[in-house]
Structure formats: structure tokens, C-alpha cells
C-alpha positions as CSV (number, residue, x, y, z in Angstrom):
1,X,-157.5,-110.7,32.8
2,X,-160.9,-109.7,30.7
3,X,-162.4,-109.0,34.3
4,X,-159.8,-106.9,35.6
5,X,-159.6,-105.1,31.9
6,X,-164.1,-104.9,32.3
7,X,-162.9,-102.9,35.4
8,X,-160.3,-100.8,34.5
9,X,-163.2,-99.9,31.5
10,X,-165.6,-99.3,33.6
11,X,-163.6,-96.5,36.2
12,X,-162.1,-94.8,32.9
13,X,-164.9,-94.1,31.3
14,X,-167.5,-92.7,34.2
15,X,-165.3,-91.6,36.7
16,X,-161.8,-89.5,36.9
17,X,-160.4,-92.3,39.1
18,X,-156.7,-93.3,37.7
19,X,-156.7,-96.6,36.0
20,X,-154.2,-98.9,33.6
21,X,-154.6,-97.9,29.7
22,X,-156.5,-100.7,28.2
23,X,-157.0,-101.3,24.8
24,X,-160.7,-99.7,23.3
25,X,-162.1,-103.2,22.6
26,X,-165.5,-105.1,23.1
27,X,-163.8,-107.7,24.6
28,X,-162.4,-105.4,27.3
29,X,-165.9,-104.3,27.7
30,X,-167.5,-107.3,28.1
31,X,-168.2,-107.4,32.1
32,X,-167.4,-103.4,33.0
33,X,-171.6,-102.9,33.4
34,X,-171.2,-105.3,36.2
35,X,-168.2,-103.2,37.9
36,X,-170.1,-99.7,37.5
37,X,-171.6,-100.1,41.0
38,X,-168.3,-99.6,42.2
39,X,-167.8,-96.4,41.0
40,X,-170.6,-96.0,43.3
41,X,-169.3,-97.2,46.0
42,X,-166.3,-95.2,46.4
43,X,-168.5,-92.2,45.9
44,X,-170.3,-93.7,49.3
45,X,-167.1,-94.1,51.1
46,X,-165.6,-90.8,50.3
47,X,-168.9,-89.3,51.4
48,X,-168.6,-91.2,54.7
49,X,-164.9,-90.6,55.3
50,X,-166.0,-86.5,54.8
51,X,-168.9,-86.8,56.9
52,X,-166.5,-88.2,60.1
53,X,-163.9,-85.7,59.3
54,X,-166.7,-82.6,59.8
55,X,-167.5,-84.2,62.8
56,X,-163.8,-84.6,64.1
57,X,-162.9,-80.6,62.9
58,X,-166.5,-79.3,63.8
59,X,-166.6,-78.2,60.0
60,X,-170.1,-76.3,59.4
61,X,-172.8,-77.5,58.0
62,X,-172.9,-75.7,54.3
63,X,-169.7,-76.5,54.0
64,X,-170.3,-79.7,54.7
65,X,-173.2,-80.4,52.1
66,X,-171.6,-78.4,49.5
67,X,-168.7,-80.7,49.4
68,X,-171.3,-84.0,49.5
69,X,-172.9,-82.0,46.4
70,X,-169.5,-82.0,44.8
71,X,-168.1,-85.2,45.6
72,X,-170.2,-87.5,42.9
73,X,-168.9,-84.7,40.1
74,X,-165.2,-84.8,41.4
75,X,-165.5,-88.5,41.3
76,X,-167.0,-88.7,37.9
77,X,-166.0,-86.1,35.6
78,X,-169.6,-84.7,35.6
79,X,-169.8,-87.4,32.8
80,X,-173.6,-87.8,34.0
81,X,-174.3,-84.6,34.3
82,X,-173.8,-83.9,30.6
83,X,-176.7,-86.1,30.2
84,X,-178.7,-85.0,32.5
85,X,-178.3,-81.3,31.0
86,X,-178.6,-83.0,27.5
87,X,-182.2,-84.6,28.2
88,X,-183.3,-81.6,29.9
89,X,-182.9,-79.3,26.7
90,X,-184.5,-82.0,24.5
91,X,-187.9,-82.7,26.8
92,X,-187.8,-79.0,27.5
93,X,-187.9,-78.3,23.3
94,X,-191.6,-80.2,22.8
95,X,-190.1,-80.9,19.4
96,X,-190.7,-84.1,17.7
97,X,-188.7,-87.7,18.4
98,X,-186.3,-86.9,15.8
99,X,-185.6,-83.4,16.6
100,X,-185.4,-84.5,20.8
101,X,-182.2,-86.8,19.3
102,X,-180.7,-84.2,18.0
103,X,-180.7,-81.9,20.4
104,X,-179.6,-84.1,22.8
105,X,-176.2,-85.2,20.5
106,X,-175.7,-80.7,20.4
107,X,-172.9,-80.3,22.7
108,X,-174.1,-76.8,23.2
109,X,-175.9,-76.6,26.8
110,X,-179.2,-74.5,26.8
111,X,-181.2,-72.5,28.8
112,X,-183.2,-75.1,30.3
113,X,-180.2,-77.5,31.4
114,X,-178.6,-74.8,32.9
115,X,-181.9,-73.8,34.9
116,X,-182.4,-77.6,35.3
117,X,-179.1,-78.2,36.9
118,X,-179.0,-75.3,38.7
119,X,-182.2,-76.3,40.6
120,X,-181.2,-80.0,40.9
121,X,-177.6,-79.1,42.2
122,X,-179.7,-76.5,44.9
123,X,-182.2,-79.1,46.4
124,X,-179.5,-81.8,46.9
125,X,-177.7,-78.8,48.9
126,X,-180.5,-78.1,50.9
127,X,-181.4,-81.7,51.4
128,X,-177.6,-82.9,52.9
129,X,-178.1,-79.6,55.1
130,X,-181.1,-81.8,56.5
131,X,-180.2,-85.0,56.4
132,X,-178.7,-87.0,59.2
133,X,-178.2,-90.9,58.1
134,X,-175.2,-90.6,55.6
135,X,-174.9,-94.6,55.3
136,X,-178.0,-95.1,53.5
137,X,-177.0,-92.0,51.1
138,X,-173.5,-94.1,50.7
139,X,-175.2,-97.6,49.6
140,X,-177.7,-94.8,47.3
141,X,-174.6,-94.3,45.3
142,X,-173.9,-98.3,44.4
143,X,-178.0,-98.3,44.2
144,X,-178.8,-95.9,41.8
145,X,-175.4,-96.9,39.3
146,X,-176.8,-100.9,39.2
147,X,-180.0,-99.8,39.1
148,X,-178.6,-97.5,35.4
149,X,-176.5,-100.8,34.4
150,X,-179.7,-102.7,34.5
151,X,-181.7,-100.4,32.9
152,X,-178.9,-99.8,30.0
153,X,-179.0,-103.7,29.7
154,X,-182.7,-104.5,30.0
155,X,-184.1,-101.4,28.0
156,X,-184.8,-101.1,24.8
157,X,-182.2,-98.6,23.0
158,X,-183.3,-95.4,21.1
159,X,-179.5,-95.8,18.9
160,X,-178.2,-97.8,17.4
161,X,-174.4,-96.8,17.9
162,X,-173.1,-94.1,20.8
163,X,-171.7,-94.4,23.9
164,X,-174.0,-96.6,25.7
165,X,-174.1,-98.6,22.8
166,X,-170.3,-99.3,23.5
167,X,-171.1,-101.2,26.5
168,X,-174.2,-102.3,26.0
169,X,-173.4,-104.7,23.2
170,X,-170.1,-106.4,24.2
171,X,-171.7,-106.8,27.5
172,X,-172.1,-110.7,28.5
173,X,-175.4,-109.8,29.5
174,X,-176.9,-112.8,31.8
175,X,-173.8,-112.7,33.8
176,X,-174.4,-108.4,33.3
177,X,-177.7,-108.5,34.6
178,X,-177.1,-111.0,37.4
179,X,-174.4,-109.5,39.0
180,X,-176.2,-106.2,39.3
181,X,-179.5,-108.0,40.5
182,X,-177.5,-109.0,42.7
183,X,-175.6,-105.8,44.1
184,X,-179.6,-104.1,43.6
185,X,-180.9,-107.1,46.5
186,X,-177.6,-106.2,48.4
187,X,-178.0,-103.0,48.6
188,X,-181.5,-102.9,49.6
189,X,-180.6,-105.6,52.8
190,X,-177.8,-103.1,53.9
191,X,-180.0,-100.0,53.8
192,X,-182.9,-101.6,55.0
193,X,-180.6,-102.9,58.3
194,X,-178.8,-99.2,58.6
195,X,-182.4,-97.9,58.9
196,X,-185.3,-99.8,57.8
197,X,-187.5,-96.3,57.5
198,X,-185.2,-95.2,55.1
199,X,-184.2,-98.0,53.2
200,X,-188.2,-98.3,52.7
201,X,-188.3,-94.8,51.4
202,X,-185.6,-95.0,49.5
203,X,-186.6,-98.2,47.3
204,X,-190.1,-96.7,46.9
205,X,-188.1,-94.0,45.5
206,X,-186.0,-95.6,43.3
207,X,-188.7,-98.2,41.9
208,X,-191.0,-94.4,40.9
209,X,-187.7,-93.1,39.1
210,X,-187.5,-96.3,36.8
211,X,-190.9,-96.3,36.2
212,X,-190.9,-92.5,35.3
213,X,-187.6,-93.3,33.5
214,X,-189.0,-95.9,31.5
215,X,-192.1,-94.0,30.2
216,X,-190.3,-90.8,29.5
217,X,-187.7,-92.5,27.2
218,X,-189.9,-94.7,25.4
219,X,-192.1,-92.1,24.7
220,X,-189.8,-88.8,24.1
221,X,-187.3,-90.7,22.4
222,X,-188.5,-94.2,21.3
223,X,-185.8,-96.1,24.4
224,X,-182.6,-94.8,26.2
225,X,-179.6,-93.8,25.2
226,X,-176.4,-92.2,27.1
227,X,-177.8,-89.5,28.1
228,X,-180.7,-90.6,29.6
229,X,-179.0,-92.9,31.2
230,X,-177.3,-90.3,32.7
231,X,-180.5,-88.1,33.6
232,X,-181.9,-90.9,35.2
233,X,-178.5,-91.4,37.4
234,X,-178.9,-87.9,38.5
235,X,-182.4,-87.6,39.0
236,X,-182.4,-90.8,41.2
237,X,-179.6,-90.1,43.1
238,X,-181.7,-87.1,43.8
239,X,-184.9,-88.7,44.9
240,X,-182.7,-90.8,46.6
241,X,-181.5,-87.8,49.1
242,X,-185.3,-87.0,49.3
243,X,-186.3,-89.9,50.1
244,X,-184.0,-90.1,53.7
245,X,-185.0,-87.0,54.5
246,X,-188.9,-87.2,53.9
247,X,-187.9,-91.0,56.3
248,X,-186.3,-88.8,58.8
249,X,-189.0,-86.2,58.8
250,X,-191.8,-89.0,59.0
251,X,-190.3,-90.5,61.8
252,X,-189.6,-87.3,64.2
253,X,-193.1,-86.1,63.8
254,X,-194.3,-90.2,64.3
């Protein structure tokens, strides 16, 4: 019952998905890291299930991509996308540590967020315009969310309390960290057979976002917190996309 109440935790705090109620406890938190791949993973099937349906109604291609764009926010709320616009105002402020924190706990969205998501939300457009191998975009989705679980587990934290901090520390973190290193060497197979050009690009990708993750945090704002963790979601999801379609790119000119 604690592993079916981890997952019900998981889906009703970062996605919209409905769920059973459960009771806002750390015990009932204690495995939902290790189910926040799946949140993924029904991002990459609904993605997949909109990609045939173009292709069966000949729906055009902006369409098409601005849906893809949209699908992750339907899916979750925009829940990362609050952090993402968070850390963006706080790196772009060049203020001290301190003053980065608090900027990033304003719920107030500035001028460089919205500039910030603007742009991100306009290359992922123009990138599923482009792109042609929609499975390894899928698995991207369960990729880049174990990829954040292990990060929030292994990381060192910038707060003591707040919202990470809510699943971070109930979180039976051997088992935690095992199942997601284990969903991480999944992924990577199942890309890597869908199209091993790809898959290639798409890990080098991923493994340059934590590393950029990682020194960013640590240096801007002492470790990670929520809403890094959900800048680095974004932003690898992101690199992700560019990463099939510099593959696909490589391999037509090759």
C-alpha cells in the first residue's frame, strides 16, 4: 500500500493526471522519486499516440509540433515550468547567493523568464517541425524525469525545507536511486536500439545538461532546490529534442 500511495504522490504533485487523495505524509512519500519517470512516460505515449493520429488525418505540420510543445505542460500543470521561469530571473539578476534565493521563492515572473520561456517554448517548436524519430523523443521524457530524481536525491540541497525537500527526505533513497539507475540504463538500451545515432546524441546531451546543471547550482545558489530542479527538466528535455535533430541532420549529410 506505501508503493501504490508513493505513486499516487508522485502523479499529484507534478502532473494534472487524476489520482486517489492520499494523506500529505512522509511515509506516503517514501518511494514516489522512483515512480516520477512515469509521469514521463505517459508524456511519451501521448506524444506517440498524437504523432500516428497526424499521420492517419494528414494533420499539418505546425499544428502538429505545437501540440507536441503543449503536451508536457497539459500533462503537468506547467509545475516545471515555474521553475524554469524562477531560475531564469534569479541567474539573470547577477545578484548575490542570498538575493538569487529570493528571487527565485517571488512568485512574481520577470522580464527575463518571460523572454527565457518564450525562446525555449520557440526552439522546441521549430525543432518537432524538424524532427522525424518521435520514439526516441518518447523514452527523452522518462530520461530526463530519472535523470531530475537522481539529481534531487544525489545533489547536495541549497534548503533546507521546500518542496523538493518534501520528497527528498522521506525518500528510501538506496532503493530511490536504484530504481531510477535503473530506468536511466533502460532508457538509454531502448533509445539506443530505436536509433543508435540518436540515442548517442541524446545521452551526450543529457550527460552536458547535468554537468552544466550541477555547476550552475552549486555555484549560483550553493545546491538545488525545486526550482532548479525544474529548470534543469526543461532545459534537458530541450537539448534532448536538439539532440535527434542535430542525429538526424548528421546522418543525411553522412
Amino acid at each position: 500500500m506505501i508503493v501504490l500511495r508513493s505513486l499516487a504522490s508522485a502523479f499529484l504533485m507534478y502532473s494534472r493526471i487524476p489520482m486517489p487523495q492520499v494523506e500529505w505524509k512522509e511515509e506516503n512519500r517514501r518511494y514516489a522519486l522512483c515512480f516520477f519517470p512515469l509521469i514521463g512516460a505517459v508524456i511519451g505515449t501521448l506524444l506517440l499516440l498524437w504523432e500516428y493520429v497526424c499521420g492517419l488525418i494528414d494533420i499539418g505540420l505546425s499544428v502538429k509540433a505545437a501540440v507536441c510543445v503543449l503536451l508536457p505542460i497539459l500533462v503537468t500543470g506547467g509545475i516545471h515550468i515555474d521553475g524554469f521561469c524562477d531560475m531564469t530571473d534569479a541567474l539573470a539578476s547577477c545578484a548575490d547567493r542570498q538575493k538569487k534565493l529570493a528571487i527565485m521563492s517571488d512568485p512574481h515572473i520577470g522580464s527575463f523568464a518571460a523572454i527565457g520561456l518564450c525562446s525555449m517554448l520557440l526552439l522546441q517548436f521549430a525543432l518537432f517541425c524538424e524532427v522525424g524519430n518521435y520514439a526516441v523523443i518518447a523514452v527523452g521524457y522518462v530520461l530526463s524525469r530519472a535523470l531530475s530524481g537522481l539529481a534531487a536525491v544525489k545533489l547536495k540541497s541549497a534548503k533546507s525545507e521546500g518542496a523538493l525537500q518534501n520528497f527528498v527526505k522521506p525518500a528510501h533513497k538506496r532503493i530511490t536511486i536504484a530504481a531510477l539507475a535503473l530506468v536511466i540504463i533502460l532508457c538509454i538500451t531502448v533509445m539506443l536500439f530505436i536509433g543508435f545515432c540518436e540515442g548517442i546524441s541524446v545521452c551526450i546531451a543529457a550527460a552536458l545538461c547535468l554537468v552544466i546543471y550541477r555547476s550552475a547550482a552549486y555555484r549560483n545558489f550553493g545546491g538545488i532546490t525545486g526550482d532548479t530542479e525544474g529548470w534543469y527538466l526543461r532545459i534537458t528535455e530541450t537539448a534532448i529534442l536538439a539532440a535527434v535533430f542535430t542525429a538526424e541532420k548528421v546522418v543525411m549529410i553522412l
